[in-house]
C-alpha positions in Angstrom: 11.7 26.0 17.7 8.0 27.3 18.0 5.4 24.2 18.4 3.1 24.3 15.1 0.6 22.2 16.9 -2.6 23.0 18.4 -4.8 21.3 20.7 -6.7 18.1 19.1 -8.2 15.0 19.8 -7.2 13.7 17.0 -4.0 14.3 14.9 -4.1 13.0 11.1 -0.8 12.5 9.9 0.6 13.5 6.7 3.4 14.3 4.5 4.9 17.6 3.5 3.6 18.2 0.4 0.4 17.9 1.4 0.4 19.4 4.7 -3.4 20.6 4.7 -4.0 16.7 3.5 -5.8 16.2 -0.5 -10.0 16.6 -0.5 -10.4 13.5 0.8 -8.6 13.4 3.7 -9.9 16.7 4.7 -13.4 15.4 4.7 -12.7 13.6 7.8 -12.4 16.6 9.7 -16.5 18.1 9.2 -17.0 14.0 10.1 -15.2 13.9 13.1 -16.5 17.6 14.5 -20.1 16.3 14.1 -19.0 13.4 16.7 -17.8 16.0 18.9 -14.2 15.5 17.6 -11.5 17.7 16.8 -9.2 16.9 14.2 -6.4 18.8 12.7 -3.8 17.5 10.1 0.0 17.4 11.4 3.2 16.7 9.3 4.5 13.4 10.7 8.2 14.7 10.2 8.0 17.9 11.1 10.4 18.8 14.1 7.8 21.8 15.4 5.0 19.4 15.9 3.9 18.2 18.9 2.5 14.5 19.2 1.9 14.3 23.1 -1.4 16.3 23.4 -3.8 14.5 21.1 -5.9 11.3 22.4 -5.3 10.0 19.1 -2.6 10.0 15.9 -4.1 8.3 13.1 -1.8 7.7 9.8 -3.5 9.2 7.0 -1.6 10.3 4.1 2.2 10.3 5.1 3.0 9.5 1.4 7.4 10.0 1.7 7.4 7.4 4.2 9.0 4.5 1.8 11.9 7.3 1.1 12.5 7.0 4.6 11.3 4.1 6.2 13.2 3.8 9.4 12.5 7.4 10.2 8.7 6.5 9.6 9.0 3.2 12.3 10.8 5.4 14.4 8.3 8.0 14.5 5.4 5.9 14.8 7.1 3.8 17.8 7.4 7.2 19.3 3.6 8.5 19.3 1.6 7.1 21.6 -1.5 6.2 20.6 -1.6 5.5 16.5 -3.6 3.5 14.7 -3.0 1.3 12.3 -0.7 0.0 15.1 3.0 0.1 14.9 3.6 -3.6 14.5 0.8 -3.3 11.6 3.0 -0.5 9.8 6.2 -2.1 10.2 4.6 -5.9 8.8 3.2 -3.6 5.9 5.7 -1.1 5.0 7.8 -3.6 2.9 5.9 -5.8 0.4 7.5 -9.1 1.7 4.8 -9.4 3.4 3.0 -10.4 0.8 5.0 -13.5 0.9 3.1 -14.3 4.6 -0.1 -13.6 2.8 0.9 -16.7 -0.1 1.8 -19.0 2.6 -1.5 -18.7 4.3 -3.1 -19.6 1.3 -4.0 -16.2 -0.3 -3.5 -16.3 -3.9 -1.0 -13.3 -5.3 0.7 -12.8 -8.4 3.4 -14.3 -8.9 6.8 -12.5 -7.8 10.1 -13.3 -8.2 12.2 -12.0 -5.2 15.6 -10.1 -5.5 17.3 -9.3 -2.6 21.1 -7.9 -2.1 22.9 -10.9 -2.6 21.7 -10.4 -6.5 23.8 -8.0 -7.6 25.5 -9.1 -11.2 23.2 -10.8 -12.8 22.9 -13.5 -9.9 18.8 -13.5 -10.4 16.1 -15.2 -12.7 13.5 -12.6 -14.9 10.1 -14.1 -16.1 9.6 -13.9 -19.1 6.8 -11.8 -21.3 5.8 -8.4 -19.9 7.2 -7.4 -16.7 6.6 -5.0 -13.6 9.5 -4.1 -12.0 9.4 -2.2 -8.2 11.3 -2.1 -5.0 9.4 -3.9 -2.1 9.5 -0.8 0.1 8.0 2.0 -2.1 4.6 3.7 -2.3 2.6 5.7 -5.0 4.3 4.1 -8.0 7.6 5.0 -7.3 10.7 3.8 -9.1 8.1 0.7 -10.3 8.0 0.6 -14.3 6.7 -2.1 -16.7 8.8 -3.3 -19.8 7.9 -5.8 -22.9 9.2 -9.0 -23.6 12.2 -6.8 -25.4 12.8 -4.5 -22.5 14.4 -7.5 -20.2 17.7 -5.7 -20.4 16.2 -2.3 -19.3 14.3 -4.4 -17.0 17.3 -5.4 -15.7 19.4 -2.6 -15.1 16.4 -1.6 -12.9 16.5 -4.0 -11.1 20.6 -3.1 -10.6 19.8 0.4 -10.3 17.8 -0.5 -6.7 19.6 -3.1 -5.8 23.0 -0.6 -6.1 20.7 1.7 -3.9 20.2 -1.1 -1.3 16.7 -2.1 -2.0 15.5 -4.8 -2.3 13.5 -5.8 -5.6 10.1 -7.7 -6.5 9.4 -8.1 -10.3 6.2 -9.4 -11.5 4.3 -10.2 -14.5 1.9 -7.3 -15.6 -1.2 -8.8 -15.7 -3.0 -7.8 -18.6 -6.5 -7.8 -17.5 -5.3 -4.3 -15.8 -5.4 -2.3 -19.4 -8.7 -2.7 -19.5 -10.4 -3.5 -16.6 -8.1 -2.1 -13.5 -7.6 -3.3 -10.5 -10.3 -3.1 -7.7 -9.7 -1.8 -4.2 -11.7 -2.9 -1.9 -11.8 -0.8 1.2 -12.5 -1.9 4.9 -13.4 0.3 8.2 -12.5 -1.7 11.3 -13.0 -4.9 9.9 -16.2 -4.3 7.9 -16.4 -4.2 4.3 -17.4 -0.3 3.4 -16.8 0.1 -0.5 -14.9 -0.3 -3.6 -13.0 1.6 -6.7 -12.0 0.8 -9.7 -8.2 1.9 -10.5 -7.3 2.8 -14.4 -3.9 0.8 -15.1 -0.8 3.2 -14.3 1.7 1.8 -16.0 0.5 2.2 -19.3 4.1 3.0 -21.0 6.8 0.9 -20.6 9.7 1.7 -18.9 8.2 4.9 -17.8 8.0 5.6 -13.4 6.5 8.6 -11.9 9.4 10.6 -10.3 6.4 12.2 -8.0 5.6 11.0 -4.6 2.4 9.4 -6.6 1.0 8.6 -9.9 -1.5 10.6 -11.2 -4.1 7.7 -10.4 -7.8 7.2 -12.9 -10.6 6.6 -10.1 -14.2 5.5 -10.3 -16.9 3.5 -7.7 -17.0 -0.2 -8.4 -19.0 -3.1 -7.2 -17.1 -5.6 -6.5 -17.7 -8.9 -7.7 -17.9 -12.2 -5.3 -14.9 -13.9 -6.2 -13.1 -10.6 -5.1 -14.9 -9.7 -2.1 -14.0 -13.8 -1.2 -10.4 -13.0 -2.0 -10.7 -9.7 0.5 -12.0 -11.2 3.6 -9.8 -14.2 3.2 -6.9 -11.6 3.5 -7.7 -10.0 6.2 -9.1 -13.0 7.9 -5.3 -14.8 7.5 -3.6 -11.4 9.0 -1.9 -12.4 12.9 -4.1 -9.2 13.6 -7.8 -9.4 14.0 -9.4 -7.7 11.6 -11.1 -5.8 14.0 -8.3 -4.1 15.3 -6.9 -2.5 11.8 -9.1 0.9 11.7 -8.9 0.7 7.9 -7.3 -1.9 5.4 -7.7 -1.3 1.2 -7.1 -4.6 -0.6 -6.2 -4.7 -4.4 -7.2 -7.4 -6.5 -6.4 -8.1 -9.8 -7.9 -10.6 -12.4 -5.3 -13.0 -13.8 -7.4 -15.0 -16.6 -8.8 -18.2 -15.6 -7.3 -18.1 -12.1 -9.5 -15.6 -11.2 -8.8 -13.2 -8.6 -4.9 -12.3 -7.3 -3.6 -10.0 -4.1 -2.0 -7.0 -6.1 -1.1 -5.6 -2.6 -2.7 -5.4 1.5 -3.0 -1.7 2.4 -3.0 -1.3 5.8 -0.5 1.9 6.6 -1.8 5.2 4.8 -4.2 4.2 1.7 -6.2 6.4 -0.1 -9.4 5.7 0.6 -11.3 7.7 -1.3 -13.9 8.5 1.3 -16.1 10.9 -1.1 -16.9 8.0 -3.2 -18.2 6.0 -0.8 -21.9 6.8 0.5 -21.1 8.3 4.1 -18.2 6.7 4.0 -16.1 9.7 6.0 -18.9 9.2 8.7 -18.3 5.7 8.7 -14.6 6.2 9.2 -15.1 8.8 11.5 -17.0 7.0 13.6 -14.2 3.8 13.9 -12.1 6.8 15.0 -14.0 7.9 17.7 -15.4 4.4 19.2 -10.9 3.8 19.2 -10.1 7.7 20.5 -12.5 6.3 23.6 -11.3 2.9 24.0 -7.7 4.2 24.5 
């Protein structure tokens, strides 16, 4: 089979549908050539593509990953030289890790855990509004919310992925999300670089996205203190320095009086909306070539 790949320093891993990566990603590539960098996007399941011949593969937007997750672990075990690191993607690539995060002390919202032994009827909803999602999935998919008389929609859902063999985390929606969003707050190796505002996606009940992604309302956002608190005390409780993750997105959400909750800890391929943060790109850019030489 002919090799698609060309000679790089730097390959930036993505997923088939968008093989030339969205307009964010690609403004990575200008960043990195003014450091002297060459950077090229590569499809991370693509038989044809070579992985050998770069100094280094950084996961960018390899969105189909939760479809196939063991393929994804496989692959990244395989390339040498990715960042985040391999035992980062395989922590973070199921949302049980969040369950780490509430035992070190981080404050998330409250799920209720279904795993395979569940299967008719053998599990517990909350009540009021409800999200319900698979704890490996990305983009949205097969996660829906349902109202306080959807619970029996809410759970054959919950059946539905549990008869497909995953497993199943179902939440309360928090409210605060209709009109305020959830912030992302978005790291470059360890530092604090910006945040957005996301618009709430699940605004019809029952409803999921049967796209890779949901069409996703973004906007800059400061951050206020109690959130950026929240932030570094997530990334401060990780078993990895923070230092060593070359970018981490952390989604907060306002639950009432509580204050702050971890929504979820991005740390395998976020968007991380690089135009909306001032030189943000060059900021990444240049965490990817102080790692490219450290390597």
């Amino acid at each position: 089979m002919e090799d698609l790949s060309t000679l790089a320093d730097v390959a930036l891993a993505t997923c088939s549908v968008v093989p030339a990566l969205d307009a964010d990603e690609r403004s990575l590539i200008p960043a990195l050539e003014a450091l002297g960098l060459v950077a090229e996007p590569r499809v991370w399941d693509d038989p044809a593509v070579r992985w050998d011949d770069v100094r280094l593969v950084v996961v960018r937007s390899t969105w189909d990953y939760s479809r196939q997750r063991d393929a994804f672990l496989e692959w990244s075990a395989a390339v040498p030289r990715v960042l985040n690191s391999v035992p980062v993607l395989a922590w973070n690539t199921d949302k049980t890790y969040l369950r780490d995060l509430e035992a070190a002390g981080i404050p998330i919202v409250p799920t209720v855990w279904v795993g395979s032994d569940s299967h008719g009827g053998r599990f517990q909803l909350p009540e009021g509004q409800l999200v319900v999602k698979p704890t490996v999935s990305s983009g949205a998919q097969n996660t829906a919310r349902y109202g306080p008389s959807d619970h029996d929609a809410a759970r054959a859902h919950v059946e539905r992925l549990l008869t497909d063999g995953r497993e199943v985390m179902v939440q309360p929606y928090v409210s605060s999300v209709d009109a305020d969003g959830e912030t992302g707050l978005i790291y470059i190796d360890g530092v604090f670089s910006h945040a957005i505002r996301k618009g709430p996606l699940l605004r019809v009940p029952g409803s999921s996205t049967d796209q890779l992604w949901a069409v996703e309302d973004i906007s800059l956002r400061t951050p206020d203190d109690d959130e950026r608190a929240i932030a570094e005390a997530t990334l401060d409780a990780l078993r990895w320095a923070r230092e060593e993750l070359l970018y981490a997105r952390v989604d907060v959400v306002r639950g009432g009086d509580e204050g702050p909750m971890l929504l979820e800890l991005e740390l395998a391929e976020p968007s991380l909306f690089l135009t909306l943060g001032d030189s943000a790109a060059l900021r990444l850019a240049g965490a990817i070539a102080r790692h490219t030489v450290s390597r």
